[in-house]
TORLO-769746 format. One record per residue: x, y negated, z negated of N, C-alpha, C in turn; residue in one letter. Coordinates in steps of 0.2 Angstrom, whole numbers, padded with zeros to 4 digits, always signed. Layout:
XYZXYZXYZa/...
This chain:
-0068+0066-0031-0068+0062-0025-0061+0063-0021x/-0062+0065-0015-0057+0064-0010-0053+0058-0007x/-0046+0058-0007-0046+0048-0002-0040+0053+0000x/-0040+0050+0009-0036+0051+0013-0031+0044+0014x/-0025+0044+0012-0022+0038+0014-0018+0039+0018x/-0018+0035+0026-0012+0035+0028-0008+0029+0029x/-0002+0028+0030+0002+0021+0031+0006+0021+0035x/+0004+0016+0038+0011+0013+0044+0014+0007+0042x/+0021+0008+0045+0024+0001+0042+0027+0000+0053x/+0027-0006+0051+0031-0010+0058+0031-0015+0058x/+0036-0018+0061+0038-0025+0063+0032-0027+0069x/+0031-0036+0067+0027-0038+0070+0029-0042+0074x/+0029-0048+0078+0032-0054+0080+0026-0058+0078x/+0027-0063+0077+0023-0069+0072+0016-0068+0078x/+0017-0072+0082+0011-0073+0087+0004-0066+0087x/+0010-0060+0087+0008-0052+0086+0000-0053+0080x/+0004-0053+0073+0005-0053+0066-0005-0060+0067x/-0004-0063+0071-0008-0071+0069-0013-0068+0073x/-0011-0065+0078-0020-0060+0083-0025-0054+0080x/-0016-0051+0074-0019-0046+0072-0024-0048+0064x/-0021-0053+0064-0023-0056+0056-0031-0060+0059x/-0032-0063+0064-0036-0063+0066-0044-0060+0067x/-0042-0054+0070-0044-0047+0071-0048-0045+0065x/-0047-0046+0059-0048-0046+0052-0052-0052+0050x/-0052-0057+0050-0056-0063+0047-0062-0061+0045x/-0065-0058+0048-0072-0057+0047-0072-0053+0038x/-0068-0048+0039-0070-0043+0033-0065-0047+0026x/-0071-0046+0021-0068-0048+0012-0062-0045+0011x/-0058-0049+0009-0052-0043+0005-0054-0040+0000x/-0049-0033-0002-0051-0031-0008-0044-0029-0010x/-0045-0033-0017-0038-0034-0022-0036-0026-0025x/-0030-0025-0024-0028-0019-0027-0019-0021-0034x/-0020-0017-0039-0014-0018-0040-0011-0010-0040x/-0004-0009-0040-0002-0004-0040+0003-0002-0047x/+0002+0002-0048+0008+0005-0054+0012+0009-0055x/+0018+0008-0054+0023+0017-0051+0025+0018-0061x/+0027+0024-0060+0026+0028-0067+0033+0033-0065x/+0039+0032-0069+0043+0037-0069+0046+0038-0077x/+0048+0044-0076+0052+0047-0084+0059+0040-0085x/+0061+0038-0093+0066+0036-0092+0071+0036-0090x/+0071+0043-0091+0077+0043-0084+0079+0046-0079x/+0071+0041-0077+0070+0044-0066+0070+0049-0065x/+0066+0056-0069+0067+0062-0065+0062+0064-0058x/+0060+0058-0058+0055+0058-0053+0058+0058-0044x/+0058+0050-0046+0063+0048-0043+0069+0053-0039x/+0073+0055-0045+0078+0060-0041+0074+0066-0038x/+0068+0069-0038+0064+0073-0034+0061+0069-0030x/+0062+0063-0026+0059+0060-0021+0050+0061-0023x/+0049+0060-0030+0041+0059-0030+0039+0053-0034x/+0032+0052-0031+0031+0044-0034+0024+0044-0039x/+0021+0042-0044+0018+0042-0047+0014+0037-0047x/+0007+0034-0044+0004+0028-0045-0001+0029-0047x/-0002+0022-0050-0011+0022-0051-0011+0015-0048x/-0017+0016-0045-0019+0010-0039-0026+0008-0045x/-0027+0001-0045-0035+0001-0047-0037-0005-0042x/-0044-0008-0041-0045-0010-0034-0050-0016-0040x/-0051-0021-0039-0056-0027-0042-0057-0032-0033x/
């Protein structure tokens, strides 16, 4: 299985934030939690790479 993720981050202004939130009402949320994983002593980290497992309920 292939997943293409992409992310943006931005700042919103609340009114913004409450049209965009809006915008959504209709569709179920889906619950995700996340897990970062690095060596004790962050050699991850010091290489800029992140290790997750995402699982979704």
């Amino acid at each position: 299985m292939k997943h293409l993720e992409i992310e943006l981050k931005t700042l919103l202004k609340k009114e913004d934030y409450d049209h965009l939130k809006e915008q959504f009402s209709h569709i179920q949320p889906v619950l995700q939690k996340n897990y970062y994983i690095d060596t004790p002593d962050f050699k991850l980290r010091e290489k800029r790479v992140a290790m997750r497992i995402r699982t979704f309920s």
